[in-house]
VEXSENU-938539 format. One record per residue (C-alpha): y negated, z, x. Coordinates in steps of 0.2 Angstrom, whole numbers, padded with zeros to 4 digits, always signed. Each point is the difference from the previous one (the first is absolute). Layout:
N
YZX/...
***
This chain:
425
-0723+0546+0007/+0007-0013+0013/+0008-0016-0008/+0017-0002+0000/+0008-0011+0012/+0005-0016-0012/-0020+0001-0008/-0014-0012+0007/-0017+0002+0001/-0017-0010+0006/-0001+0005+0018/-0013+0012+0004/+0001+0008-0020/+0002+0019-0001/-0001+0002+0019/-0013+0013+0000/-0014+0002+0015/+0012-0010+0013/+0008-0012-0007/+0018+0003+0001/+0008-0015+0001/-0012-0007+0012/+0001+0012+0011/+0017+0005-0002/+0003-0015+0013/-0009+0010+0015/+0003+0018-0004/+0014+0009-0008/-0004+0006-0019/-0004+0017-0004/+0016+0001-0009/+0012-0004+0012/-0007+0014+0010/+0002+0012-0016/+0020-0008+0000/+0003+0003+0019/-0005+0017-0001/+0011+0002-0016/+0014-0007+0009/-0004+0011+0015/+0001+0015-0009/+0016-0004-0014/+0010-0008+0015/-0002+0015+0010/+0005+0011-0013/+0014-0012-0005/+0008+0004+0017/-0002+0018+0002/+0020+0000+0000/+0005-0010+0013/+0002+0010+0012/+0013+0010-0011/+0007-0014-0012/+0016-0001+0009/+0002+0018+0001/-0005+0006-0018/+0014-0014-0006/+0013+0008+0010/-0005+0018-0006/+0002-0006-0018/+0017-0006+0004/+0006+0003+0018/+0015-0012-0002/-0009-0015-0002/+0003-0012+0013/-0011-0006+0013/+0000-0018-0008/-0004+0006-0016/-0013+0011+0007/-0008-0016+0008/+0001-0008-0016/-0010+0014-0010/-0012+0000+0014/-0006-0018-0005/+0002+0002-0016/-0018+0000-0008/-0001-0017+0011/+0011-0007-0010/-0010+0007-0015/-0013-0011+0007/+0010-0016+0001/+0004-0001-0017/-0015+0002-0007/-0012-0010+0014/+0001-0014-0008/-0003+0005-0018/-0018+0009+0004/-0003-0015+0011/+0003-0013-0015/-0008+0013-0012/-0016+0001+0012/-0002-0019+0000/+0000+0002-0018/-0011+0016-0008/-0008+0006+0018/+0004+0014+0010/-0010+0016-0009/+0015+0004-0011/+0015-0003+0011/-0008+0013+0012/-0004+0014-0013/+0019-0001-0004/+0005-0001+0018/-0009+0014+0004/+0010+0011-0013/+0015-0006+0003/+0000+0005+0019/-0007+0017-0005/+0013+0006-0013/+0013-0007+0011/-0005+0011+0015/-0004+0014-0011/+0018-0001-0008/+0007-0002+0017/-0003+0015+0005/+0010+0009-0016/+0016-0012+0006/+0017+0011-0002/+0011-0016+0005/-0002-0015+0013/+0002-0010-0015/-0017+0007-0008/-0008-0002+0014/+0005-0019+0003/-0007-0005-0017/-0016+0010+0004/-0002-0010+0016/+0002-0018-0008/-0013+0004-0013/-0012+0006+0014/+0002-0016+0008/-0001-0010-0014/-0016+0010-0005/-0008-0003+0018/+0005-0019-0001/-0011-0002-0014/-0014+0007+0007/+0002-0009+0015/+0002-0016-0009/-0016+0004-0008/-0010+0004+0012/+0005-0014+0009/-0004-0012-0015/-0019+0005-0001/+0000-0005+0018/+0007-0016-0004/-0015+0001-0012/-0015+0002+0011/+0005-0007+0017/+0002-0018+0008/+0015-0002+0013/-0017+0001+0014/+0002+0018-0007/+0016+0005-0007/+0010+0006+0012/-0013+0011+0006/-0003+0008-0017/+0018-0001-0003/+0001+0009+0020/-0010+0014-0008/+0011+0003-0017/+0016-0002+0012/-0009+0013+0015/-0007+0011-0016/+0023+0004-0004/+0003+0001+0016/-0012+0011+0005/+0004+0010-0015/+0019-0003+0007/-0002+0007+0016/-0008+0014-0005/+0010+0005-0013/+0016+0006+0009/-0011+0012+0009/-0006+0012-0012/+0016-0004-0011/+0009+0009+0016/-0012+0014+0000/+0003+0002-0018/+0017-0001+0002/-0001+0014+0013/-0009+0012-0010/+0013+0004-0009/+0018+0010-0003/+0011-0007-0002/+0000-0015+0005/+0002-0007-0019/-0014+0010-0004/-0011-0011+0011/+0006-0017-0004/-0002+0004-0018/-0018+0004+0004/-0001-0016+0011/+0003-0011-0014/-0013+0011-0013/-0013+0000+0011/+0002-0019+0003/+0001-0004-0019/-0016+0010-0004/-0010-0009+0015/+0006-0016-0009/-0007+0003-0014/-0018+0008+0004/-0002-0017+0011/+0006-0013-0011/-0008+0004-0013/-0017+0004+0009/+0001-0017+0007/+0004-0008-0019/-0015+0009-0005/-0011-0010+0011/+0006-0014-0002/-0002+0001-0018/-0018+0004+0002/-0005-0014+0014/-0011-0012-0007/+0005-0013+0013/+0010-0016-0004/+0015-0008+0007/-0005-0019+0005/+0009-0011-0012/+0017-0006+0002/+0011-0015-0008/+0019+0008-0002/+0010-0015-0001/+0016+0013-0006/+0015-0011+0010/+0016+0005-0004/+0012+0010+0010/+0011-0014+0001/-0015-0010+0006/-0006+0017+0014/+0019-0002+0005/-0001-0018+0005/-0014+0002+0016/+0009+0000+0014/-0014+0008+0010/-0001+0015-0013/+0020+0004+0001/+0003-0001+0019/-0016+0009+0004/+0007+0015-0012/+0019-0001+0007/-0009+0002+0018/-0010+0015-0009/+0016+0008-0005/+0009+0000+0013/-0014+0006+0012/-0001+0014-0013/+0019+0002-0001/-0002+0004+0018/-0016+0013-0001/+0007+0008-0014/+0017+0004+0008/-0010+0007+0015/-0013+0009-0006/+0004+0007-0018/+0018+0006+0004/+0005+0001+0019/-0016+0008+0006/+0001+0016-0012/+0020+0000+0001/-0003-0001+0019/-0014+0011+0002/+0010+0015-0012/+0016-0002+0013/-0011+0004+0013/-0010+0014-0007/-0015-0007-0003/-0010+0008-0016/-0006-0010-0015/-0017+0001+0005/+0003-0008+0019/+0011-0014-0010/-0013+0000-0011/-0014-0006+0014/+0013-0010+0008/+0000-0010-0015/-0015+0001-0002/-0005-0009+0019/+0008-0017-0008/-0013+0002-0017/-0015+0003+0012/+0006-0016+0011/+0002-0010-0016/-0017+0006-0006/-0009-0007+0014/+0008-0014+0005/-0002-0007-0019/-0021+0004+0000/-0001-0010+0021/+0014-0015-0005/-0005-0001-0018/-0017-0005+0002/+0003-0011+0017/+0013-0012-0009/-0012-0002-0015/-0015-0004+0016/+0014-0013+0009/+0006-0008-0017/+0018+0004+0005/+0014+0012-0008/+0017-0008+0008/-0002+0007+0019/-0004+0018-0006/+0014+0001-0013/+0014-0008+0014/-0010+0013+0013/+0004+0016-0012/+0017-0002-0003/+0004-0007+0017/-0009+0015+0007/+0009+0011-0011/+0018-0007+0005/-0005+0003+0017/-0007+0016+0001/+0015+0007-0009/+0012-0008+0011/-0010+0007+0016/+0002+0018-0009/+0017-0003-0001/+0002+0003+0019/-0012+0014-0002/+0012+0014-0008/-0010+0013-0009/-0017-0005+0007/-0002-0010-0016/-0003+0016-0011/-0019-0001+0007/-0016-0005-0009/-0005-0012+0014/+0017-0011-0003/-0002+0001-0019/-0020-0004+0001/+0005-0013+0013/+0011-0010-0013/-0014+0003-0015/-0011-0010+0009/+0008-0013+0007/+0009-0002-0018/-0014+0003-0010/-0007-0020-0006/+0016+0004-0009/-0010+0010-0013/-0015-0010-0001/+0002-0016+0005/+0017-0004-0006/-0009+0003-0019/-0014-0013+0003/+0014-0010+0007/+0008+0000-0017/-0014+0000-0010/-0006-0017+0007/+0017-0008+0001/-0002+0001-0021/-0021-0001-0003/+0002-0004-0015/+0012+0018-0007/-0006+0012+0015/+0006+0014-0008/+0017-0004-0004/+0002-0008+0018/-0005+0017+0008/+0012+0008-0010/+0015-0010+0004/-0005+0005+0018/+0000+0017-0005/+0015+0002-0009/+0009-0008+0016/-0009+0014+0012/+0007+0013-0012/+0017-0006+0000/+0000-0002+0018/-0007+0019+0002/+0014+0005-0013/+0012-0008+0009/-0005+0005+0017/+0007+0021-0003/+0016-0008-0005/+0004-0010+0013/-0009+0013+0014/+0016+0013-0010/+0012-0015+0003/-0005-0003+0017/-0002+0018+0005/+0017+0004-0007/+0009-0013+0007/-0008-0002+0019/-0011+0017+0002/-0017-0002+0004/-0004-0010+0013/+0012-0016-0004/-0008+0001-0016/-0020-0002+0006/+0006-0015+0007/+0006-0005-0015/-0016+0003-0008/-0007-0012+0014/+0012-0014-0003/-0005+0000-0019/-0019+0002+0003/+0001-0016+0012/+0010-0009-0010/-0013-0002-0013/-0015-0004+0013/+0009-0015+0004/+0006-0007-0017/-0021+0003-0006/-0005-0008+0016/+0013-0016-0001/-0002+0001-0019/-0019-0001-0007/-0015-0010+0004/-0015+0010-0003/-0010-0007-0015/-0018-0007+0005/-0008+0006-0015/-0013+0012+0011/-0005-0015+0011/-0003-0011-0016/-0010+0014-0006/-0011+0003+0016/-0002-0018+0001/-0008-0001-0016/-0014+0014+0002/
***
């Protein structure tokens, strides 16, 4: 069984035929594969329902307003910012192998229990405790890799954990829509979205758990040094680099999760063809994190690609703005995936080497600000919406998206901690 994060160990002890810790500098461990496809699979199922969140919640109460809708929509994010920070200090503590166990149960029951929601109330609780339980396995995950990697490789192993959700993201909404489809009535089928999501949960989670239980290979050693919150809120680096993430996220949350499905549905689309549509901005993400990760670990920079993705975002969005209902394609939505995606990897090995010595608990400050901002984002794209219709409001969401590029790119100096390490070797 794999030693928990806050253990040490002689280098080299327990690494079996290869040598774990040695080689884990030039290859990407065994495990972290195992996790990627884990997340791969749980994330998919996770998001079966996107395509028809915003549709079951007016179903189970068709008085709801379209701001309260927005706000049920992100709800499991804010799930997630609560309790980012509390996996990411426990995984600096005990490791990551329990965290992720109970992770992986949380976001099954939740999806399971979802589909048995009579109220928008139900289903709002059901939500936040999926998100909460895919935080903690995120947070997990990403801790082991915090474990086994130097910054020369972190944020392309922390490019695959990121690509492996949202790969499992964009093709999730797909066969969610198809199952959605299948049956009559429409309840029917989102009922079944959400059991089938639950069930895939689990059979992958735990599989993954299994292995991981069972690998003989070791994490290298790692002194926690356990800083405070007080003394996590204090770098200025860490905190404007996680207001910029929130408001990028603010921005591709309001687009993506609320008025693409509202907008696609008013124009007839099915929840299968919204469903690929969203899917086109997972795909984009996907590939842009496995090209850009690994190229800002071989340049030793982070800053460039993070000002880049949310610059890019705020401008793609604003060009779509002038493009009327073009924008419900999957060559728009994979087009902003890639140019924003060193948000999902890099912006994590950003955080983590802002605080070296708590990498864990760095992360999931980032995290919780990326789920905040993603919760956020459905509320403010019903505000907007409401308020202006859809046009004024994408260029809303620009305005938002490049106002955090420039306050990250007049705001942080990128920490030298990757050419101090290549130096040295």
């Amino acid at each position: 069984m794999s030693l928990e994060c806050g253990e040490t160990r002689p280098a080299g002890e327990g690494d079996g035929e290869t040598g774990e810790h040695t080689s884990s500098r030039k290859t990407i461990p065994k495990a972290a594969l195992v996790l990627s496809a884990a997340l791969l699979v749980m994330r998919s199922a996770q998001t079966f329902y996107v395509p028809i969140l915003p549709l079951y919640i007016r179903i189970l109460d068709a008085s709801i307003p379209l701001f309260v809708v927005g706000m049920v929509t992100g709800v499991h994010r804010l799930g997630a910012v609560f309790v980012n920070p509390v996996a990411g200090r426990w995984c600096d503590r005990i490791g990551y192998i329990r965290p992720f166990l109970i992770g992986v149960i949380g976001m099954s029951l939740a999806c399971m229990l979802a589909s048995m929601a009579f109220k928008a109330g139900d289903l709002t609780l059901y939500l936040a405790i999926s998100g909460a339980g895919y935080a903690t396995v995120t947070i997990s995950a990403l801790a082991y890799v915090t474990t086994v990697t130097t910054t020369g490789k972190r944020a392309t192993a922390m490019g695959l954990l990121s690509a492996s959700g949202l790969a499992g993201a964009a093709i999730g909404p797909l066969p969610g829509g198809f199952i959605a489809d299948a049956f009559s009535p429409p309840v029917l089928g989102y009922r079944a979205t959400f059991l089938c999501g639950g069930l895939v949960v689990l059979v992958g989670g735990i599989s993954a758990f299994i292995f991981i239980r069972r690998w003989r290979g070791n994490p290298q050693s790692v002194a926690i040094s356990k800083p405070s919150f007080q003394a996590v809120f204090r770098n200025r680096g860490l905190l404007i680099t996680c207001a910029a993430d929130l408001l990028y996220c603010v921005s591709h949350g309001a687009f993506l999760y609320f008025t693409v499905p509202l907008l696609g549905d008013s124009l007839g689309f099915s929840a299968a063809r919204i469903g690929w549509i969203i899917s086109g901005f997972g795909i984009g993400h996907a590939t842009g994190a496995l090209i850009l990760g690994p190229l800002s670990d071989r340049v030793g920079r982070r800053k460039p690609f993070v000002f880049g993705a949310i610059f890019g975002l705020g401008m793609i969005i604003l060009l779509l703005s002038q493009l009327g209902t073009a924008l419900l394609s999957s060559t728009a939505t994979f087009a902003i995936g890639f140019v924003a995606s060193p948000c999902c990897g890099i912006v994590p090995a950003l955080a983590a080497e802002f605080l070296p010595g708590a990498p864990s608990t760095a992360i999931s400050v980032q995290k919780s600000s990326e789920q905040l901002g993603v919760f956020l984002g459905p509320m403010v794209g019903g505000a907007l919406i409401g308020a202006f219709g859809y046009r004024n409001a994408l260029i809303g969401y620009s305005a938002i998206a490049l106002l955090g590029s420039l306050m990250f790119l007049f705001g942080v100096t990128e920490p030298n901690q990757y050419r101090v390490e290549r130096k040295g070797r």
